[in-house]
N, C-alpha and C positions, 0 to 999 in steps of 0.2 A: 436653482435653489442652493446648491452646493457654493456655488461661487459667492452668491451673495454672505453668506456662513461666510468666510474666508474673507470677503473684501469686510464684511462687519468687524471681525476680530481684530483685522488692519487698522481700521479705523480707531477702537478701543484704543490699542497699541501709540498710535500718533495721537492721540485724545490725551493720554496721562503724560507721555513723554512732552508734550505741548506745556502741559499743566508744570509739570516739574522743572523746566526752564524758565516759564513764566513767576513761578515762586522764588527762582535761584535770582532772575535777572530786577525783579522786583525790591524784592527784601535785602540784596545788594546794598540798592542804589540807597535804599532807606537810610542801610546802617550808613553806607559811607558819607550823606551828607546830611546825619543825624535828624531825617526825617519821619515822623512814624512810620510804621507797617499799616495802622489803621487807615491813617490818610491816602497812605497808595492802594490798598486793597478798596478804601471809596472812590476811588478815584481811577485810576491807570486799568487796575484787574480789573476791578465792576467794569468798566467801559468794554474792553475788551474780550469779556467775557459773553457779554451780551449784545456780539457783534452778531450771531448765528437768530436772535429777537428780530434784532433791527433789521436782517437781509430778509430773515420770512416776512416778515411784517409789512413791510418795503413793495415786497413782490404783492402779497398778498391783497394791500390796499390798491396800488395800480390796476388789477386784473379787479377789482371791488367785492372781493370776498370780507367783507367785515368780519362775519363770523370768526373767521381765523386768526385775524387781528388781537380780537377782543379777548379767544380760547387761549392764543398763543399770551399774551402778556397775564391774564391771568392764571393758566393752567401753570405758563413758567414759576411766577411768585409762588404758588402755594407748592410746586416740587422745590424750588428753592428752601421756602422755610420747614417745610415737615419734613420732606424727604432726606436733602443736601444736609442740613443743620442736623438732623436726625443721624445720619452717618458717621457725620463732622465729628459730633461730639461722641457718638461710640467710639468712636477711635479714639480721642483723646479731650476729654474735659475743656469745655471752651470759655478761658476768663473772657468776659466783657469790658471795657473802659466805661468808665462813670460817663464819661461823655454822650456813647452809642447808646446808656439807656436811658439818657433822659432828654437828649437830641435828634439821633438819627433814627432810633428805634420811633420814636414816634411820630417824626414827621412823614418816617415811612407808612404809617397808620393814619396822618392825615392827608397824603397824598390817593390813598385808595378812597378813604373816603370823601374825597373830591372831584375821584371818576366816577361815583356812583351818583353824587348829586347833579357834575355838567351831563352825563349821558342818561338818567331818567327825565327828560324835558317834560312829559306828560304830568307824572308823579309829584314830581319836584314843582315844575314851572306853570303845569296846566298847559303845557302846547300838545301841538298835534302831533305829531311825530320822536319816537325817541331817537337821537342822534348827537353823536360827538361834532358840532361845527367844525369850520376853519377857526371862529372866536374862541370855542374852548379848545383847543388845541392851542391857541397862541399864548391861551392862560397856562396853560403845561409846559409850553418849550419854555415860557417866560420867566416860569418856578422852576424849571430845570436849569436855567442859567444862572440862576439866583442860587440855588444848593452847588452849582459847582467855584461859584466867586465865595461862599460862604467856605466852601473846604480850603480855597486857595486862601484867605483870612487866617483862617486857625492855623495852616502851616504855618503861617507868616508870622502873626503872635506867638506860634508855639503851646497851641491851645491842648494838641494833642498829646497824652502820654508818650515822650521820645520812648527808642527801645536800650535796653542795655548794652552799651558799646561790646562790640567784637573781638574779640582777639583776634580773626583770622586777617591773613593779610589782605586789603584791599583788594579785590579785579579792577583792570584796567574799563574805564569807559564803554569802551568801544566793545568789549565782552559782556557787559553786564546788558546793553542794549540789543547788543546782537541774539541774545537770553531774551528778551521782550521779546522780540519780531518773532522770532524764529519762534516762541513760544505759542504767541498768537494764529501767529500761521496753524499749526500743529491745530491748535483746538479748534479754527472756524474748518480747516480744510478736514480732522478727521471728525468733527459733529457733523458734518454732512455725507461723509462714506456712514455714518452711523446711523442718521437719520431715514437718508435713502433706502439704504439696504433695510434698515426693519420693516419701514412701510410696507417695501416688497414682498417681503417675508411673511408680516402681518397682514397681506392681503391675499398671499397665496393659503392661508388659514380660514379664507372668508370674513376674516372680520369687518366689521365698516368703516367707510370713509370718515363717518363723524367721530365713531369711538378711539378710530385713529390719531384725528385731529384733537382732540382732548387729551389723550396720554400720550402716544408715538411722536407727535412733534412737537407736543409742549414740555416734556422729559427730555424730546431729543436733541431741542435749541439750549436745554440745560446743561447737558452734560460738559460743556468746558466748564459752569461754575461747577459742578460736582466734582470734577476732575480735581477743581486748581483747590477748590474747600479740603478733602479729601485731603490732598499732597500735601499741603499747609497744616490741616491735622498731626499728619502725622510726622512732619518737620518742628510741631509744636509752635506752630504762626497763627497762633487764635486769630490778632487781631487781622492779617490780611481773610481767615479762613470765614471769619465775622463780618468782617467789611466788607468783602466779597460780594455776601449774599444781602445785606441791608441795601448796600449802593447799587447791586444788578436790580432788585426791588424798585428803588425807588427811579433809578434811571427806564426801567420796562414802561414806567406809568406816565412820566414826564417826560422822555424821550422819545421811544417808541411809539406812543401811542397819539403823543402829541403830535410828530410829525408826520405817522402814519395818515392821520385824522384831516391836519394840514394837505395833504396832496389828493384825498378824496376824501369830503367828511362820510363816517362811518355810523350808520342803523346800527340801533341796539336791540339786543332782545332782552326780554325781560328774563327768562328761562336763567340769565347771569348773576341775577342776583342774588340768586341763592350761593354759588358758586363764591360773589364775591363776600357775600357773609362770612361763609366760611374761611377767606383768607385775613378778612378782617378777625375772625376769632384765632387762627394762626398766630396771627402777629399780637392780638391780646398775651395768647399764651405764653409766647417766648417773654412780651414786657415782664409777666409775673413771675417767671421761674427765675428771672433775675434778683426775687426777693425769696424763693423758698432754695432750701437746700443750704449751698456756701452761695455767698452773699454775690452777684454780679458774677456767677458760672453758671453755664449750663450746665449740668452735671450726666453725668453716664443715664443715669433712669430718665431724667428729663428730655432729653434727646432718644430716648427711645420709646418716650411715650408719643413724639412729635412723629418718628418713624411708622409705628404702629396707625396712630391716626390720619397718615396716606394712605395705606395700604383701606384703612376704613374706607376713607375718600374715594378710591378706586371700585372697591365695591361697590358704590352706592354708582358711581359712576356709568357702570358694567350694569347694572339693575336699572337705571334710569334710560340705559339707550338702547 
């Protein structure tokens, strides 16, 4: 028990140092070749971030635990949006680009709700069985290449808010990427000394395997974006700290689940739906706080009303199992 204490706090440790190279070697590359921060926090971070999704998810479908599949990509979004964003912005006030809330913010709200119409088949379709196919899954990877050629567009155009040119002197290439890797590494290699060791920890307490699998590894595949959201907070990188958590979002449903689903299709339970309501009213609430407060901020109370209503979440979660 001691050890795992010790190897956990390790892991923390590589988790943020992971995160903070990841932000340095990131927002480098931006400034230097006056690309947004937005665009790479959708794109480079999000992916990256949401490698420790795609490996459980991965395992998880192979062995055909669906169940964990479906916990893990959903349990992750709703830690991302209340939790991660909940932190993000106590830390430091999160501007939005006009873009995120009236493109990405909501296509991330129609992607969920296009996992809840291909996998209720019964509900939705009248068949027999509810299941995520190979066919709806190839409708996900097929929107998930479709949202990454759309981001690759708007660099291209220029669609996105550039950031304010630098004064510091450029890093060399080879530094800045070597800040990626090394960053990446840090977060898939210490979300897994993190994950492991809680489990262990959380099972030497007795608790269950399921309630496990709901918080312990759907929190614990998170933590690189909490890490990198967090550090970007507090380096004042709204848009990677935003982008982050929108594009891990929207790549968990289209990604993850798409190709999970693709290598065994995946049984639904219904029991999710509730679950996924409430990420759908997540993502309602961030769209709206974009209009209350200052206009396209999250603001200190609104992030911590997002905080607060995990912590709900969790209860109910704790009560329900």
């Amino acid at each position: 028990m001691f050890l795992s204490i010790i190897i956990l706090l390790v892991g923390f440790v590589i988790l943020i140092k992971g995160a903070d190279l990841l932000v340095d070697g990131s927002s480098g590359i931006a400034r230097k070749y006056g690309v947004s921060e937005l665009a790479i926090g959708l794109t480079v971070v999000a992916f990256g971030t949401s490698m420790p999704e795609l490996v459980v998810s991965l395992i998880s479908s192979t062995q055909g635990y669906s169940d964990i599949v479906y916990g893990n990509v959903i349990g992750s979004n709703l830690f991302n949006l209340l939790f991660i964003l909940g932190v993000a912005g106590a830390i430091f006030p999160l501007t939005v680009q006009n873009q995120t809330v009236w493109k990405e913010i909501p296509f991330s709200l129609f992607v969920t709700v296009l996992m809840v119409v291909l996998a209720n088949d019964v509900w939705v379709w009248g068949g027999e069985q509810n299941i995520l196919s190979r066919y709806d899954a190839s409708i996900l990877v097929v929107l998930f290449v479709g949202f990454v050629l759309y981001i690759l567009r708007s660099m291209k155009n220029n669609e996105f808010t550039l950031d304010t040119p630098s004064t510091e002197t450029p890093k060399p290439n080879w530094k800045l990427i070597t800040f990626i890797v090394l960053g990446l590494v840090g977060l898939v290699g210490g979300g897994k000394l993190v994950v492991d060791n809680s489990v262990f920890i959380a099972r030497s307490f007795g608790l269950s395997e399921k309630l496990i699998g709901l918080t312990i590894i759907a929190a614990g595949t998170s933590l690189p974006e909490l890490a990198t959201s967090a550090v970007a907070a507090f380096k004042r990188n709204s848009d990677i700290a935003v982008g982050n958590i929108i594009g891990s979002n929207i790549f968990n449903v289209l990604l993850i689940l798409g190709v999970s689903a693709f290598i065994t299709p995946a049984p639904f339970t219904t029991e999710l739906n509730l679950d996924i309501a409430i990420l759908l009213g997540a993502t309602m609430i961030l769209f709206v706080a974009m209009f209350t407060g200052k206009m396209q901020k999250l603001d200190r109370w609104e992030a911590m009303l997002l905080f607060l209503a995990y912590l709900v979440y969790l209860v109910y979660l704790i009560y329900r199992n």
